[in-house]
Every structure is written in C-alpha cells, then in structure tokens.
C-alpha positions in Angstrom: 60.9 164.9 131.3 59.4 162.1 132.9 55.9 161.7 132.8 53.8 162.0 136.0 52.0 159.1 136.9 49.4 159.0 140.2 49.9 155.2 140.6 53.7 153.5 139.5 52.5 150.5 140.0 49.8 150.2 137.7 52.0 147.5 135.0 52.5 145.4 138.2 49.1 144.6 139.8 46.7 141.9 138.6 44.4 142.0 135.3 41.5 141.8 137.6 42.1 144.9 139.2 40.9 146.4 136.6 37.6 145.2 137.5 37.9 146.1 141.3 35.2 149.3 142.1 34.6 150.9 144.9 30.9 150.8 146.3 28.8 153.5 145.1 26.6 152.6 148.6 29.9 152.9 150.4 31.3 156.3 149.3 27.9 157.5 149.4 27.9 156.6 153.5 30.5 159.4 153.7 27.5 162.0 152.8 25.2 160.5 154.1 26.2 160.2 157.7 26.0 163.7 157.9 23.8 165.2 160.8 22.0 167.2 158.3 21.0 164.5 155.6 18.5 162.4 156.4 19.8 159.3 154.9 17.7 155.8 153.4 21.1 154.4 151.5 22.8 152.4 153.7 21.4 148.9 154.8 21.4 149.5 158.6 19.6 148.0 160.7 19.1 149.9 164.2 21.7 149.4 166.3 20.0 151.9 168.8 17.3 149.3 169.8 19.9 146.7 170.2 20.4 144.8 174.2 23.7 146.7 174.7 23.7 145.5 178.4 23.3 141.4 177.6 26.3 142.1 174.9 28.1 143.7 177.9 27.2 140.8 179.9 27.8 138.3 177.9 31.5 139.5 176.9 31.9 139.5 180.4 31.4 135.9 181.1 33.1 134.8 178.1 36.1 136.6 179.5 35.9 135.4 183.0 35.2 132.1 182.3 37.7 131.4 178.7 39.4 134.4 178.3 42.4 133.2 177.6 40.6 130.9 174.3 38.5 133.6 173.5 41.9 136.0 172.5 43.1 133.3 170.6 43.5 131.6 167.3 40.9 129.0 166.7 39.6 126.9 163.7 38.9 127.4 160.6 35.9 125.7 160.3 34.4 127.7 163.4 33.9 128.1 166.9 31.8 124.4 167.0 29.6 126.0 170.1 28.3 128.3 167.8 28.5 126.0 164.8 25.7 123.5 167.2 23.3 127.0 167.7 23.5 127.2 163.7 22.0 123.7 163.3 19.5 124.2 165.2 18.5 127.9 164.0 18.3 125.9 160.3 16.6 123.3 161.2 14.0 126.0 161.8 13.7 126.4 158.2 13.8 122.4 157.8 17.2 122.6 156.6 18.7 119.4 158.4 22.6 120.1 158.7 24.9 119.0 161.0 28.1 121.1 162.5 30.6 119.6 159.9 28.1 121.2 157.3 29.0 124.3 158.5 31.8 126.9 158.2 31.6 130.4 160.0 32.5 133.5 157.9 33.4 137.1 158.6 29.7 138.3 157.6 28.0 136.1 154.9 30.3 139.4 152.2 33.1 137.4 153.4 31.5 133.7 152.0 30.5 135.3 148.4 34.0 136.2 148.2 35.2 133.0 149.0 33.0 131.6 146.8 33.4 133.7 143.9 37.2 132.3 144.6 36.7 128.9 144.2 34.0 128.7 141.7 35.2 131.6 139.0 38.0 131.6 136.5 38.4 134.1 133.9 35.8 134.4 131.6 33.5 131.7 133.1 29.7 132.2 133.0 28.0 133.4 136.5 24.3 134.0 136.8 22.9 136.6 139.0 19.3 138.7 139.3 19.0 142.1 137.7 18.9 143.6 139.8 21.5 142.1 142.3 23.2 142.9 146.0 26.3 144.8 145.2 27.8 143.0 147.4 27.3 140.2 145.6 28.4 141.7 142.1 31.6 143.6 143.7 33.0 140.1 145.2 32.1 137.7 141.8 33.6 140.3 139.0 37.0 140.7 141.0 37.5 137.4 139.7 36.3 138.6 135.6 33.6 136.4 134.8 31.3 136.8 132.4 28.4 137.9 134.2 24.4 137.1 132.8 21.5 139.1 134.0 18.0 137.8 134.5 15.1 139.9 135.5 13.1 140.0 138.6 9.4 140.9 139.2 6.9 140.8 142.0 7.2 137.3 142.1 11.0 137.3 142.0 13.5 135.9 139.8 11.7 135.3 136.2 12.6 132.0 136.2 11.0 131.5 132.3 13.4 133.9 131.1 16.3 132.2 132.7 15.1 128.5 131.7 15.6 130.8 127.9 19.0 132.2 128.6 20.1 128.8 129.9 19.0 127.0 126.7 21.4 129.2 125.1 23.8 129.4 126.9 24.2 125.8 126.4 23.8 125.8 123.1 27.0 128.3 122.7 29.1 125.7 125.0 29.1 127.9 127.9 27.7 126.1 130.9 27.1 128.7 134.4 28.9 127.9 137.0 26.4 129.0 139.6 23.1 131.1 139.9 22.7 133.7 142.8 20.1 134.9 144.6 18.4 136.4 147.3 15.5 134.9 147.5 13.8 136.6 150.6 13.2 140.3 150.5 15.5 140.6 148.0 18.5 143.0 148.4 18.0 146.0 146.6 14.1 144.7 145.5 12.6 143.3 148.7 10.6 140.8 146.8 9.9 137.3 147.3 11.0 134.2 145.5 7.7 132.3 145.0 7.6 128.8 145.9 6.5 127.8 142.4 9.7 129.5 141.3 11.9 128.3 143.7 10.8 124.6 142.9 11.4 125.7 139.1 14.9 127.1 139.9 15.6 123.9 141.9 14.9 121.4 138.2 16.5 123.7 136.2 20.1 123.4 138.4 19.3 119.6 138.3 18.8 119.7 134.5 22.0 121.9 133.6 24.1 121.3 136.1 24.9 124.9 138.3 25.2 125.6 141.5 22.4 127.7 143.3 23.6 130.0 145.9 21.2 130.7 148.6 22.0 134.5 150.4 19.5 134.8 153.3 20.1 137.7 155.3 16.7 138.8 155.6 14.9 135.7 156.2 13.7 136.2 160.1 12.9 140.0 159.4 9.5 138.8 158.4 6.8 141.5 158.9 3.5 139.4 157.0 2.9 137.2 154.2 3.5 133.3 154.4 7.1 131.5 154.7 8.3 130.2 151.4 10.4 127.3 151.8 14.4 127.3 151.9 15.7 126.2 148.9 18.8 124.3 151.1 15.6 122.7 152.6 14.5 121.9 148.9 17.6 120.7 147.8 20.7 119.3 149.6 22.7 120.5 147.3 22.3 124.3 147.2 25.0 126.5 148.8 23.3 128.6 151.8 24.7 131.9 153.7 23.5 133.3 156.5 24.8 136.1 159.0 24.4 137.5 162.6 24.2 140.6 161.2 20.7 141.5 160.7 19.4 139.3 164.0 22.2 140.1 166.3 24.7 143.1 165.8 26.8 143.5 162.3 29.4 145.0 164.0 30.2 140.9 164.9 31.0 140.5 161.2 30.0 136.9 161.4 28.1 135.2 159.1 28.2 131.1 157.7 28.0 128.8 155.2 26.2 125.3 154.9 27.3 123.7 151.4 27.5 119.9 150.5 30.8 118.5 152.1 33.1 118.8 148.6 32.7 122.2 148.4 32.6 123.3 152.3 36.3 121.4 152.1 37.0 124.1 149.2 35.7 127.2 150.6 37.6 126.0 153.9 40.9 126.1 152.2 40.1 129.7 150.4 39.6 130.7 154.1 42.6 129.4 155.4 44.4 131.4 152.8 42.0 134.7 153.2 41.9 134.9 156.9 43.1 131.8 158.9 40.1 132.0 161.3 37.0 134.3 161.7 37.3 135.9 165.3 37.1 133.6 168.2 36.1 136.4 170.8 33.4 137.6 168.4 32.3 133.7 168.4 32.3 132.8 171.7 30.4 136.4 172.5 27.9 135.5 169.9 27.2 131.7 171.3 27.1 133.0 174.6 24.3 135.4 174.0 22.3 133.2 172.0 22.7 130.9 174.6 21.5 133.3 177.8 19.3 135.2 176.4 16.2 135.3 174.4 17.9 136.5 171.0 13.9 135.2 169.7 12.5 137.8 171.5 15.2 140.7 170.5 14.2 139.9 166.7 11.0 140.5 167.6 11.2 143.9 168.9 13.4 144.5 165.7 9.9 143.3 163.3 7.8 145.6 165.2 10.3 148.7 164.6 11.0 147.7 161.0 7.2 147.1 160.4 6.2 150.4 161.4 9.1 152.6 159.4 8.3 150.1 156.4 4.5 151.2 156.4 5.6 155.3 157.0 7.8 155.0 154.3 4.8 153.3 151.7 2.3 155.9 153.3 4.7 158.6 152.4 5.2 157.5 148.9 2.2 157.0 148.2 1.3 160.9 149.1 4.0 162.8 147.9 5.5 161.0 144.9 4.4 161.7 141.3 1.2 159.4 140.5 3.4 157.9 137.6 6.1 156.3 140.2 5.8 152.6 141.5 7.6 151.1 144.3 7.4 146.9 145.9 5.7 146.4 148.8 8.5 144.0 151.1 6.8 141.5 153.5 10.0 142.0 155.5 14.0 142.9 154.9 15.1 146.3 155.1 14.4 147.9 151.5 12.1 149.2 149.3 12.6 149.7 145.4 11.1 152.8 144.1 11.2 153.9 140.4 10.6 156.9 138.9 8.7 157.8 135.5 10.2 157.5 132.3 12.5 159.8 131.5 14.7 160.2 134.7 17.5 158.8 135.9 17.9 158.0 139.6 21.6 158.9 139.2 21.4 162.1 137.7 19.1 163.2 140.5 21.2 162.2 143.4 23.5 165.0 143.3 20.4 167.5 143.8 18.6 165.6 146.3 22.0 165.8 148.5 23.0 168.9 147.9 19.3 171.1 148.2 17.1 168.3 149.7 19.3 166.6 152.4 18.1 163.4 151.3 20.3 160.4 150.7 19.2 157.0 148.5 21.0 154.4 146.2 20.6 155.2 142.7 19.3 151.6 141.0 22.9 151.4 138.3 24.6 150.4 141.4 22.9 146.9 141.3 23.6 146.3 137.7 26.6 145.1 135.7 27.2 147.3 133.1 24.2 149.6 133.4 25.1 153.6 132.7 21.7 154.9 133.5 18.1 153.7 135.8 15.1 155.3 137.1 15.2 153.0 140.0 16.8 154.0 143.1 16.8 151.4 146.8 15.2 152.8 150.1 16.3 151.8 153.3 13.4 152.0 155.7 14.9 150.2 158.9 16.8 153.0 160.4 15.3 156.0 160.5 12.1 157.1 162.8 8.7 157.3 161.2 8.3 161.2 161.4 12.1 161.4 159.4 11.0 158.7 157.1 7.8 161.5 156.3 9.9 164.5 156.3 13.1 162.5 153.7 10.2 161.2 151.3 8.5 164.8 150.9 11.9 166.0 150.5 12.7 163.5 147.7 9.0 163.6 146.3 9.3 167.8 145.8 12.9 166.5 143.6 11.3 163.6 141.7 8.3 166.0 140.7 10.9 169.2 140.0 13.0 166.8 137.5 9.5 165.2 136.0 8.3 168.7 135.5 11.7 170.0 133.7 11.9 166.5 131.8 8.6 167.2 130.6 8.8 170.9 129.3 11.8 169.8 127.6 9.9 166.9 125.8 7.4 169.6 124.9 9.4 172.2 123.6 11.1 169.6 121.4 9.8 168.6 117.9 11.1 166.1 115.3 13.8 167.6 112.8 14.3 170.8 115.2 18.4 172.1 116.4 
C-alpha cells in the first residue's frame, strides 16, 4: 500500500524551506478582520482618513498625461522622478544622497528580502533586536543564518550587551554580517534608539566590520519627544529603508533603499532577478501626489489621529490592567508593547481573548527566533477609534486579570514535593 503523503514534493524543494513560516500576525488577520473582534494585531495605519479624492486625481493626470509609460515596464533602479522627491525627503533627516543612491522597492519587506539575499549564506552570523519586526526575521532566516539576539530596553537596543556578544563572536571566528534595527518606534517595542547608542552602534560596525541596517518606517509618525539623528546621516555607510507605506497609502507597496554604491549595484541585481521593476503606475502616482499636493500636511492629520488613539490606549491600560503589568510609552509609530505578570504567557491567552473577549493582539514569541513561550504581547493603536480602543483594552484587561487570578490559585494550592 502506498503511503499517503499531503505534499509529494517535499524530497524536491530547497533545505531552506524548511525554515520558511507563515506569519503568526498574518493568519491571525483572518480572525481578526472579523466585524465582531475588535482587533489591535495588525500594523494598519488608517486608511479611512486617507485624501482618496487627490489619489483619484492624481492617477488621473498621470494617465492623461503618460499613460502609455505609466502601464509599462520601467527601470530597475526606479522611477528617477520619484527617486529626486526621495533625496530631498532625506535630506530632511540630513542624509545627503543623490538619485543614483537610491533604488525603489516593493515596500521597504521587499528590500530586507533582497538584502537578506545578498548578504546571507548558510550558517552565517546575522544580528538582530530581541525583540525584532517579523518581517524582518521571516525574510533573513529563509536564507538559514545563524541568527543572535540582543536585548532592547527603554533606551533601545542594549548596545553594552552587544559590544559583549560581538567580542565573542569574534573570538569563535564568526564575524556578523550585518546588524538590524529599527531604531525609531521600534516595531513590535515602539522605543527609541538613543543618540548615545546610536553613536555607540555606529564605532562598534567601524571596529568589527558589519553592516548596520537602518529600517525606518516610523520615522515621520512622531507624536513628542526630540528627533534622534539618522544613523545614514551618521554614517555613510549604513544601509537605510524607507517606505510610502505609513506616509502615503501601503496599498502602493513601495518602499526604497539608499546603501553605499557597491552594494546598491548588488541589491539591484537581486531585484532584477526578484521582480524586474517595482510598478511604474504605482510610481508615477506616487510622484505625482507628492508633487501636487501637500503630502506634509496629510502626515500631519495622521500624528493628530495616531496621538489621540496612542494616549486612549495608555489611559485604558493603565485602568483596567493588573497593577503588576508594564507597557512602553512610544513617542510615535504605531505600537505599544504590553507585558503581563510573571507567570502567563501571551500565547496561551490569545485563544480565549478571541474566542470570549473579541479581542485581537500579537502574542510577543512572534518577534523572537526560537522563543516557545512570552508574556509580552504588541498593540496596535493606530486604527481603531478611541471609544473601541476603551472598550478592546477592558475586554483584554478582564482576560489578563481571569488568567493572573487562576495562575495564582494554582501557585497557591501547590507545595514542594506534592503529586
């Protein structure tokens, strides 16, 4: 009898499939779409505030006036229009670049990928923050490397320990091929990379040799708190991404890359291979509404939105989550990182808070490598209305207190040496 197998081809495909996972944010969107669940998973931002009528507008001059261009093939490199409005939105940050600095991506996902191409071979040594975007972690470990963990806090990545981990790296005659982060309002975190630390990260790539990649698609959603330097403005050398998605409309999938002229040449051949050309029509759409309209003033109607659902959601917490919990306060982004007492696990708890709350979040294991169980979990705060933000955190407060409470008399009915 022959056996039954789901997938014949599973002898045939790569090694690294094996490493390939779907995204627990993802397959969680399924749920949480639902009418009935109010939902702080995914990282949306809120389309339903976006100018509609200049996109309309704007796709309709680009298709009166190059129509024919705009339906067609076009470089690989990018449209060079919208390359010139990227200069001169980075030299905003003091990042001095010039249009052959620049490559435009399908969404800054599509430039880790293509980095995580070039840059990782089997078993090679990759740095990233613990947590990291999952993003992030899903492109890199397609490609098996070994993956190191450094720790964040308030003040972002803990770049002592990692000056540690480096030393020994070295020393075992591994050297990192790159480090990645996210340096404002980190994704899932929402902290900030200090500038002491980001000059500290900056020596310790000159002394040992990696590459740091910059992902900043958060840096313009400030709400307060003082601008931290680039570290592309700090550094020539560093790898930056940006994307349209969280200024203009994701739905664009276009993000880009500014990386010293060696490795811009690489990434543009892993493009070439991936995709031929990001979309010319979502280009010239894209530079034509930067162009006639004030994109500025859009962003800023965006931070006012965002600002208010950020402070519900830390009012909220703060009154109906168990006195034990903590959770960052983000200066700007889309998330904040809540974690529970000790004792419960995020993960375990989702199920429930689905099923009987209607309540959606990310559990934190989903931005670690390797990690089974977290009392973390990532709130999205940019979507939802204020009075739903209220009514999803009571929800998930009167869960988070029911599994502290059953944690507890389980702790208390349990005594050393007892069945």
């Amino acid at each position: 009898m022959t056996e039954f197998r789901f997938d014949q081809w599973l002898d045939l495909y790569a090694t690294r499939v094996s490493q390939m996972r779907s995204s627990e944010i993802r397959e969680m969107l399924a749920v949480a779409t639902r009418p009935d669940v109010i939902s702080f998973a995914g990282g949306l931002p809120d389309t339903r505030v976006f100018p509609v009528n200049q996109i309309v507008e704007s796709t309709q001059r680009v298709m009166l006036r190059e129509g024919h261009e705009a339906l067609q093939y076009g470089s690989s490199e990018g449209h060079e229009a919208l390359r010139r409005h990227i200069v001169e939105m980075m030299a905003e940050i003091d990042v001095e670049v010039g249009v052959d600095d620049i490559i435009i991506t399908d969404g800054a996902q599509q430039a880790l990928e293509l980095l995580g191409k070039i840059f990782i071979g089997r078993g090679d040594t990759i740095i990233v923050e613990a947590p990291s975007y999952v993003g992030a972690l899903q492109a890199f470990t397609s490609y098996e490397p070994d993956v190191v963990s450094v720790p964040l806090d308030d003040m972002g990545l803990r770049t002592d320990l990692l000056a540690e981990k480096l030393e020994e790296l070295i020393k075992k005659g591994r050297q990192p091929k790159f480090v990645y982060v996210v340096p404002n309002f980190h994704n899932p975190v929402g902290v900030t990379l200090v500038e002491e630390r980001r000059r500290e990260l900056i020596e310790l790539s000159g002394k040992y040799g990696f590459v740091i990649i910059e992902d900043d698609p958060y840096g313009r959603i400030r709400f307060d708190g003082e601008e931290e330097p680039s570290l592309r403005s700090m550094d020539e050398n560093v790898v930056y991404l940006g994307t349209f998605s969280k200024i203009f409309a994701p739905g664009m999938r276009l993000g880009w890359v500014a990386a010293p002229r060696a490795i811009l040449e690489k990434l543009i051949f892993a493009k070439q291979a991936a995709n031929l050309c990001s979309s010319s029509f979502s280009q010239r759409v894209t530079e034509e509404y930067l162009s006639a309209f004030d994109w500025r003033k859009n962003v800023e109607v965006l931070i006012d939105l965002y600002t208010e659902r950020r402070d519900a959601m830390l009012s909220a917490l703060e009154e109906f989550f168990p006195e034990e919990a903590t959770w960052t306060h983000p200066n700007g982004g889309l998330f904040i990182w809540a974690t529970l007492p000790d004792g419960l696990d995020s993960g375990e708890m989702l199920a429930e808070a689905i099923r009987e709350a209607k309540v959606a979040y990310v559990p934190g294991r989903a931005f670690y490598v390797g990690v089974e169980k977290n009392s973390s979990m990532r709130l999205n705060f940019s979507y939802c209305p204020p009075e739903v933000i209220y009514e999803g955190i009571k929800r998930l407060g009167a869960v988070t207190k029911h599994h502290l409470a059953l944690y507890r008399s389980l702790l208390r009915g349990y005594s050393p040496g007892s069945k």
